[in-house]
TORKOL-4160 file (C-alpha; in steps of 0.2 Angstrom, whole numbers, padded with zeros to 4 digits, m for minus):
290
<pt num="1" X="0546" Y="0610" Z="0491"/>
<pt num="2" X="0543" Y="0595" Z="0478"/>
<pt num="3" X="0560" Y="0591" Z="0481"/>
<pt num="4" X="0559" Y="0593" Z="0500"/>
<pt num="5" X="0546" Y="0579" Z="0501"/>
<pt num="6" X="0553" Y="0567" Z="0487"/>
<pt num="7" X="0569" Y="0566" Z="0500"/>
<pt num="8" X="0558" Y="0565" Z="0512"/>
<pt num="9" X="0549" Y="0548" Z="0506"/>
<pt num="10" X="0566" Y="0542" Z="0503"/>
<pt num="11" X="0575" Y="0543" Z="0518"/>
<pt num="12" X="0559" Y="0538" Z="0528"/>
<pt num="13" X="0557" Y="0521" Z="0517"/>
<pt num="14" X="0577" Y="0519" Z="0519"/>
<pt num="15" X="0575" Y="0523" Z="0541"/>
<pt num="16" X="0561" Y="0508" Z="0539"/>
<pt num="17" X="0573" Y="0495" Z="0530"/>
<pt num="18" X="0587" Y="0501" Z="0543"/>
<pt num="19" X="0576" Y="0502" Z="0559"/>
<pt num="20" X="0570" Y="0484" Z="0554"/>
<pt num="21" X="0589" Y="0479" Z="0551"/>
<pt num="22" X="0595" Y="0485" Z="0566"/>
<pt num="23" X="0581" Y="0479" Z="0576"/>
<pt num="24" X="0589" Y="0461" Z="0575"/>
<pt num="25" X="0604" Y="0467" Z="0579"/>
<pt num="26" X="0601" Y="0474" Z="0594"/>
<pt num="27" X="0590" Y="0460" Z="0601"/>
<pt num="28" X="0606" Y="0448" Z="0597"/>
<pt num="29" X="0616" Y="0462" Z="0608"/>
<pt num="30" X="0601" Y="0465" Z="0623"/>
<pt num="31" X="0599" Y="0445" Z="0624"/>
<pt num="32" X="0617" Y="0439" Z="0622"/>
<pt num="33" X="0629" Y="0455" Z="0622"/>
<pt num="34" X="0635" Y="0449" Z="0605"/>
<pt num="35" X="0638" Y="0462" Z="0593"/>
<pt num="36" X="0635" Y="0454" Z="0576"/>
<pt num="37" X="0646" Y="0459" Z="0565"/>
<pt num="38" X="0636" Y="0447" Z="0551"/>
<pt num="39" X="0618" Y="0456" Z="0551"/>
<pt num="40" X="0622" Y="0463" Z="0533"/>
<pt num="41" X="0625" Y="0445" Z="0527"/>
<pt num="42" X="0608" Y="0440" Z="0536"/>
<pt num="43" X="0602" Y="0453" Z="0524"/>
<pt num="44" X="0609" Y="0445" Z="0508"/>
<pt num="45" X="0605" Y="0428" Z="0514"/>
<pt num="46" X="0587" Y="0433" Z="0515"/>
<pt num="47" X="0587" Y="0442" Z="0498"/>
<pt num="48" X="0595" Y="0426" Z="0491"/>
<pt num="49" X="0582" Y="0413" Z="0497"/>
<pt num="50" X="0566" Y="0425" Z="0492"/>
<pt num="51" X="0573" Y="0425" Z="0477"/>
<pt num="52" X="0576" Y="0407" Z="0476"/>
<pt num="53" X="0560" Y="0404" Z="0480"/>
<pt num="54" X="0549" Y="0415" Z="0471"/>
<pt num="55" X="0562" Y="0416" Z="0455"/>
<pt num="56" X="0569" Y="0399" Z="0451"/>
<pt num="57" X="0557" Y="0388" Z="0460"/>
<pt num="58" X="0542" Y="0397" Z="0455"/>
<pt num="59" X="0534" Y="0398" Z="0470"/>
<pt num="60" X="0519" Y="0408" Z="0474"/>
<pt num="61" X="0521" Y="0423" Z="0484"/>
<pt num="62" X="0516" Y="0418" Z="0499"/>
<pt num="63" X="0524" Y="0403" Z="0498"/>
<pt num="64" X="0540" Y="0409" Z="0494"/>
<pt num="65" X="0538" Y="0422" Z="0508"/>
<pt num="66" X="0536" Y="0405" Z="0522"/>
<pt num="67" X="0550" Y="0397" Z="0512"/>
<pt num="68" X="0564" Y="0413" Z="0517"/>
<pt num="69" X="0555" Y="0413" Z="0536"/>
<pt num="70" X="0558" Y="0395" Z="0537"/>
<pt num="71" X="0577" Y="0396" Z="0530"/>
<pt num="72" X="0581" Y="0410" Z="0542"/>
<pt num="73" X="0572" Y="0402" Z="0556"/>
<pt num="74" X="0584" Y="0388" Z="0552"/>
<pt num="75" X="0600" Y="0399" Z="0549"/>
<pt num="76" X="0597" Y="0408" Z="0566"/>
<pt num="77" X="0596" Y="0392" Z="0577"/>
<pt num="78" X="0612" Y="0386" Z="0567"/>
<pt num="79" X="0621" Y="0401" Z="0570"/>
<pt num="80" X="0616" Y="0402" Z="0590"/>
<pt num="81" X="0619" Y="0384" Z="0595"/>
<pt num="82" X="0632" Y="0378" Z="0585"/>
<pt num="83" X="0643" Y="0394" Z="0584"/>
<pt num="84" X="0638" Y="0407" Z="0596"/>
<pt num="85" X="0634" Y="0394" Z="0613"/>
<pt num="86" X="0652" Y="0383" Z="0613"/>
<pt num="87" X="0659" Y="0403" Z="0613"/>
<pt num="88" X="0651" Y="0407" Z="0633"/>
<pt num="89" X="0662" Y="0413" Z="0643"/>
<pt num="90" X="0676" Y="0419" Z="0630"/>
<pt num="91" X="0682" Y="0435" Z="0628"/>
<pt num="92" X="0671" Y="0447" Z="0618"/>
<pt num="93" X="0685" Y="0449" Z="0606"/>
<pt num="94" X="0686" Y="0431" Z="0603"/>
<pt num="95" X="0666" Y="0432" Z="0599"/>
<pt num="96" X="0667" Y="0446" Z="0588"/>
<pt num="97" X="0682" Y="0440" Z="0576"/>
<pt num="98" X="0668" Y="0422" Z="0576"/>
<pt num="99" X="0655" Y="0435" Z="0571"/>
<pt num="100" X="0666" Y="0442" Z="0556"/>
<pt num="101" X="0670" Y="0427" Z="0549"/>
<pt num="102" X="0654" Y="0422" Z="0547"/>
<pt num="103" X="0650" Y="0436" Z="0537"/>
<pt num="104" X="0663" Y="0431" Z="0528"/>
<pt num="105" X="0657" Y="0412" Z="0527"/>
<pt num="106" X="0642" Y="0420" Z="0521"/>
<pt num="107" X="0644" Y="0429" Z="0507"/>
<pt num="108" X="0655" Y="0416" Z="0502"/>
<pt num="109" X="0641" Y="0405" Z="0502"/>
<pt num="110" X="0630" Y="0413" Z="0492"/>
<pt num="111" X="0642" Y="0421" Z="0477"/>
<pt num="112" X="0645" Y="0402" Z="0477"/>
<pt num="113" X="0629" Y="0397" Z="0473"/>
<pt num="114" X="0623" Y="0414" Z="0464"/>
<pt num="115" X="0639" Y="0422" Z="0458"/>
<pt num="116" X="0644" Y="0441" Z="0459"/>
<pt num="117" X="0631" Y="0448" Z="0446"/>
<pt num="118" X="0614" Y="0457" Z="0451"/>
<pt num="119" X="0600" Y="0446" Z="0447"/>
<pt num="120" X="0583" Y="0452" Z="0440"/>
<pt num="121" X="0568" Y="0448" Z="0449"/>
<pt num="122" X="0550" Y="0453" Z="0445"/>
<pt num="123" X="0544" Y="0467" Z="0457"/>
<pt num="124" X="0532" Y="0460" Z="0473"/>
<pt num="125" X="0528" Y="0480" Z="0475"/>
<pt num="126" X="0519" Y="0490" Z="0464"/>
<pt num="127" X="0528" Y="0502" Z="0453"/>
<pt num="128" X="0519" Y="0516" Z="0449"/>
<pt num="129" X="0521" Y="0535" Z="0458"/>
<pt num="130" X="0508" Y="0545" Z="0465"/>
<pt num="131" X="0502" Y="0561" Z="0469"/>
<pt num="132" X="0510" Y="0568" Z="0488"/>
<pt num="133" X="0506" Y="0586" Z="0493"/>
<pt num="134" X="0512" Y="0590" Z="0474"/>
<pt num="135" X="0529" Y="0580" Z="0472"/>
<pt num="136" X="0527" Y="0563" Z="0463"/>
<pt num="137" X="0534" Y="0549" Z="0474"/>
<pt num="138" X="0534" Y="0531" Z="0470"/>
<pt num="139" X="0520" Y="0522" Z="0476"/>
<pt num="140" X="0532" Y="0505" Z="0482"/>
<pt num="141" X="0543" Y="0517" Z="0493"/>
<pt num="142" X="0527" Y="0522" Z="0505"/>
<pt num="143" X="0522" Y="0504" Z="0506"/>
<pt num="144" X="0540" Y="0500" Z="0513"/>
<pt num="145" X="0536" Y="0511" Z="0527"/>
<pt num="146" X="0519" Y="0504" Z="0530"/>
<pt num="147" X="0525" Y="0487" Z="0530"/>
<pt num="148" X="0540" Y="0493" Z="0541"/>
<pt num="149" X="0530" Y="0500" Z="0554"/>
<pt num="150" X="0521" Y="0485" Z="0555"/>
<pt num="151" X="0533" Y="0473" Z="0558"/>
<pt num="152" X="0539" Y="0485" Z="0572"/>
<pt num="153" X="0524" Y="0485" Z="0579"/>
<pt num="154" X="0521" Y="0469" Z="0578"/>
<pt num="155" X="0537" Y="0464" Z="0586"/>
<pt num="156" X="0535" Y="0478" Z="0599"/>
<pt num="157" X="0517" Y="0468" Z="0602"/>
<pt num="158" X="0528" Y="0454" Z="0605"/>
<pt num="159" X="0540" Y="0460" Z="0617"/>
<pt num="160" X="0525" Y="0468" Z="0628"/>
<pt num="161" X="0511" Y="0456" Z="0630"/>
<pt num="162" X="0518" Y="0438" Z="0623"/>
<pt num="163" X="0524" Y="0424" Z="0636"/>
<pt num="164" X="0542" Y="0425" Z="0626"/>
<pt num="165" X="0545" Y="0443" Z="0623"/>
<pt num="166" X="0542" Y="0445" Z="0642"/>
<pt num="167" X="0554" Y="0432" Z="0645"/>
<pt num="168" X="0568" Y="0439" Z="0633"/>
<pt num="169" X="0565" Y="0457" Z="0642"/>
<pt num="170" X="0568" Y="0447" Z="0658"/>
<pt num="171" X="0585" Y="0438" Z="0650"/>
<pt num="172" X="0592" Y="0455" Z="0643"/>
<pt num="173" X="0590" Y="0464" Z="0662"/>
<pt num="174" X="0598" Y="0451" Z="0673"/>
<pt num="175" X="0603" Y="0432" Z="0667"/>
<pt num="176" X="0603" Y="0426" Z="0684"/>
<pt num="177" X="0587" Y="0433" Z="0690"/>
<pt num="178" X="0579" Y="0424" Z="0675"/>
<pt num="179" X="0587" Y="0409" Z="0680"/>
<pt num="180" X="0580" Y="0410" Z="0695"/>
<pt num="181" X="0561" Y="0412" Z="0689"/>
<pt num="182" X="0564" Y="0397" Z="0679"/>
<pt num="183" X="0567" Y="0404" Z="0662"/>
<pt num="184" X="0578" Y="0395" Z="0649"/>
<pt num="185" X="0593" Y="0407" Z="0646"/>
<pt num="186" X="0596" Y="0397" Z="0632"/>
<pt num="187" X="0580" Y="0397" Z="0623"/>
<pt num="188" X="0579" Y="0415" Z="0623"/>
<pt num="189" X="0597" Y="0417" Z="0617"/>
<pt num="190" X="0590" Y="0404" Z="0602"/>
<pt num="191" X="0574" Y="0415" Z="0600"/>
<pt num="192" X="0585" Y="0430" Z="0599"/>
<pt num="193" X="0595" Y="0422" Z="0585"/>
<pt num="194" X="0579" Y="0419" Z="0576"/>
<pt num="195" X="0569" Y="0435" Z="0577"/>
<pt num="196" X="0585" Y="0446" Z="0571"/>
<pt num="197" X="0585" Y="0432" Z="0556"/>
<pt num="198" X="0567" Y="0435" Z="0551"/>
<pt num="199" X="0567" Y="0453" Z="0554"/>
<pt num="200" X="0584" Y="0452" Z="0542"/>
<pt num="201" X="0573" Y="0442" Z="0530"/>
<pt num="202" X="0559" Y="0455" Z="0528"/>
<pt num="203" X="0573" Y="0471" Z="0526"/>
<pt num="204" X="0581" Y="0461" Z="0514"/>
<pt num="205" X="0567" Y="0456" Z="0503"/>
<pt num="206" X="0562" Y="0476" Z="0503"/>
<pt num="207" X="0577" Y="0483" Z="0498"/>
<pt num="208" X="0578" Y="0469" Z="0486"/>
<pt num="209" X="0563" Y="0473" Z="0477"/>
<pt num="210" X="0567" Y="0491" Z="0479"/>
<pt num="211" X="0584" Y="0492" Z="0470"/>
<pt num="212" X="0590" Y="0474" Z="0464"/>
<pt num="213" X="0595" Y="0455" Z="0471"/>
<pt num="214" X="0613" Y="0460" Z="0474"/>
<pt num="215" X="0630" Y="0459" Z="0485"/>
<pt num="216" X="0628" Y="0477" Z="0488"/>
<pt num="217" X="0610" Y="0472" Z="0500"/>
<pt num="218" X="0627" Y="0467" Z="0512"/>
<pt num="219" X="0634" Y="0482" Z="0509"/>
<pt num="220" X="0616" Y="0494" Z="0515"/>
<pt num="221" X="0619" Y="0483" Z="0532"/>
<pt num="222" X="0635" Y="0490" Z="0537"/>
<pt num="223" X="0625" Y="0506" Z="0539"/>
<pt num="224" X="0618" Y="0498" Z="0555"/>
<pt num="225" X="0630" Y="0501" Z="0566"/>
<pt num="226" X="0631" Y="0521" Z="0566"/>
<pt num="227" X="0611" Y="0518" Z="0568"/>
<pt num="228" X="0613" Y="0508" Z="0583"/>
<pt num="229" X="0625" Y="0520" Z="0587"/>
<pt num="230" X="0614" Y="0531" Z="0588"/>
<pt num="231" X="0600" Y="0527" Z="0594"/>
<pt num="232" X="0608" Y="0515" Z="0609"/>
<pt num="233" X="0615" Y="0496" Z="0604"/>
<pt num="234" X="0601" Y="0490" Z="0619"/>
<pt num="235" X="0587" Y="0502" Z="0615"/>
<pt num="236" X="0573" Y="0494" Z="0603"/>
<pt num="237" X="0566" Y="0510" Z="0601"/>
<pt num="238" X="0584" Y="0518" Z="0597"/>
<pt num="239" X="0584" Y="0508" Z="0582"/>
<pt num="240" X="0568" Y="0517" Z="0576"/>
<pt num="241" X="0574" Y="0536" Z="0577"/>
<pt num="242" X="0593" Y="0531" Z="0574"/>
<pt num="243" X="0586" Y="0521" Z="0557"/>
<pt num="244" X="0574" Y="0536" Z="0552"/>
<pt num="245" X="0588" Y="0549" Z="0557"/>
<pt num="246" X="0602" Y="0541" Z="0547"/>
<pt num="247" X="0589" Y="0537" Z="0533"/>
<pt num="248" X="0584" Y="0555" Z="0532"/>
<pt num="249" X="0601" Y="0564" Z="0534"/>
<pt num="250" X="0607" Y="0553" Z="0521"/>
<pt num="251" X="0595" Y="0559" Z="0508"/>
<pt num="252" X="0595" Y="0575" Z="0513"/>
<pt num="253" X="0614" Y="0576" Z="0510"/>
<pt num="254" X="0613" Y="0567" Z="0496"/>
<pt num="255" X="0600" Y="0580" Z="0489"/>
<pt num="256" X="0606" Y="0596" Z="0493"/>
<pt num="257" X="0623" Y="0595" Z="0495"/>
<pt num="258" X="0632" Y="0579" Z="0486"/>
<pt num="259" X="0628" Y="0561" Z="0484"/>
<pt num="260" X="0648" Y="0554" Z="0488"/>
<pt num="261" X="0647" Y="0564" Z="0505"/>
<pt num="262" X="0631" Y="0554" Z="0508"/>
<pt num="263" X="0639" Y="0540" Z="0511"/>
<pt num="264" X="0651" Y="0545" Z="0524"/>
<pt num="265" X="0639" Y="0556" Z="0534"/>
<pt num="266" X="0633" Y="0538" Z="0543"/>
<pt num="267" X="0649" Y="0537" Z="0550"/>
<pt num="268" X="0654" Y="0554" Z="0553"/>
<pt num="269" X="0639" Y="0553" Z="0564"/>
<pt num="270" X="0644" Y="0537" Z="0571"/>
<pt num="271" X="0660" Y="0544" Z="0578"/>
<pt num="272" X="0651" Y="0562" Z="0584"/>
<pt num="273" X="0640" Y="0551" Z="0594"/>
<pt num="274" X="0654" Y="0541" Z="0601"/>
<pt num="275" X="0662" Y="0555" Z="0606"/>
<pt num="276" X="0647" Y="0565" Z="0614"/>
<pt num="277" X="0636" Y="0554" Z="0620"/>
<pt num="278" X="0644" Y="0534" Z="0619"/>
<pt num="279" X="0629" Y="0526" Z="0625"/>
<pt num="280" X="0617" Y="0532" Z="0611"/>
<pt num="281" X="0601" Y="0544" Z="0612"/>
<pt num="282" X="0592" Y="0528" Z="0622"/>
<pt num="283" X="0606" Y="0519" Z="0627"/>
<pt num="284" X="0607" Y="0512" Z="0646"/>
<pt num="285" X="0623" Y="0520" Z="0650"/>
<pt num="286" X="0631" Y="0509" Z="0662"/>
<pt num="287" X="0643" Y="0513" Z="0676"/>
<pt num="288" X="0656" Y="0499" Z="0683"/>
<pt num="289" X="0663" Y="0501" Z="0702"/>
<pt num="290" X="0680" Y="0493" Z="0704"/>
């Protein structure tokens, strides 16, 4: 049982970093019907600039904290108007191989800047274990899913009641019709850029502080895409149940069977999935008439 619930805290605090990770990249697909093949890079770009901040400019927390916000704020607006908008109206291949060379670009940049090697950072979380239902667990781990289930519902918040998230559930349901009401298309495709930054920030700095400031952050994010698999590449709420799902079966596996296996079991779900049910558990499937 101890060990039952130890796995358990595990893959829950894992589905939080990879809810919040695929969370921005499934506003990027809902707004723009890009698939961004660079959201584990976003990851490590976020990791990189906490850690800049707090570790070699000495920053306070909380300033260190605005100072990543603002550099993906930047890196999302960058990425949409300069890379992203001159490629409207081209093929989606064309806009995907654009997506992987930016990953590319971007992991280039920082092993430019910050080499191969982990780098040590002093811990924002707090490091002890506690006592849960008679198995110890460490204490950081539950504060990854509280501050994850925050931010989710924080940016569920937003896409309920604010001015913007109305108007980005407006964009992603019919482009024309937004148009129409007078909503700047273009905007929201820039805001969408943003908010899968930021959310990409706030993942990268958790698992950062949870494991190490490395290239392997990069690595953690491919596992997005049998979560948005799962759970539907336009469904917000997909993201949470495919993140905890994979999170969970991953530890579990890891646990009780064996630890290599545990890295394939994502994608031996991914493909299950596509071959059961294409459109995820929350996907809108979509028919086409010709």
């Amino acid at each position: 049982m101890n060990t039952f619930i130890s796995l358990t805290v595990y893959g829950l605090s894992d589905g939080a970093l990879l809810a919040l990770a695929a969370l921005g990249f499934v506003l990027i697909y809902k707004a723009t019907r890009v698939i961004n093949f660079a959201q584990g890079e976003f990851l490590l770009v976020g990791a990189y600039m906490f850690y800049t901040a707090f570790v070699i400019l000495q920053l306070p927390l909380v300033a260190a904290v605005l100072f990543g916000v603002i550099v993906a704020i930047i890196l999302g607006v960058v990425v949409e108007r300069f890379i992203l908008r001159p490629l409207i109206g081209e093929s989606a291949i064309s806009v995907i191989m654009v997506t992987i060379g930016l990953s590319s670009v971007l992991k280039a940049v920082i092993q430019i800047f910050f080499g191969t090697a982990p780098r040590d950072a002093p811990k924002i979380l707090p490091t002890g274990n506690i006592e849960l239902l008679g198995a110890t667990v460490p204490l950081n781990r539950l504060i990854v899913i509280g501050i994850a289930a925050v931010v989710l519902v924080v940016f569920a918040a937003f896409f309920q009641r604010s001015r913007h998230g109305v108007a980005m559930r407006a964009v992603a349901d019919d482009q024309q019709a937004a148009l129409t009401m007078g909503i700047s298309v273009r905007r929201v495709f820039s805001l969408a850029w943003v908010l899968a930054a930021v959310s990409a920030l706030i993942a990268g700095v958790l698992l950062a502080d949870l494991s190490a400031v490395s290239q392997n952050i990069a690595a953690f994010g491919l596992i997005v895409f049998p979560v948005v698999i799962l759970g539907g590449l336009d469904s917000i709420p997909g993201t949470i149940v495919g993140g905890l799902t994979i999170g969970l079966l991953k530890q579990y596996v890891s646990g009780y069977a064996d630890p290599g296996l545990a890295e394939v079991v994502p994608y031996l779900v991914l493909v299950a999935i596509l071959i059961v049910r294409p459109y995820g558990i929350f996907g809108e499937t979509r028919i086409e008439r010709v």
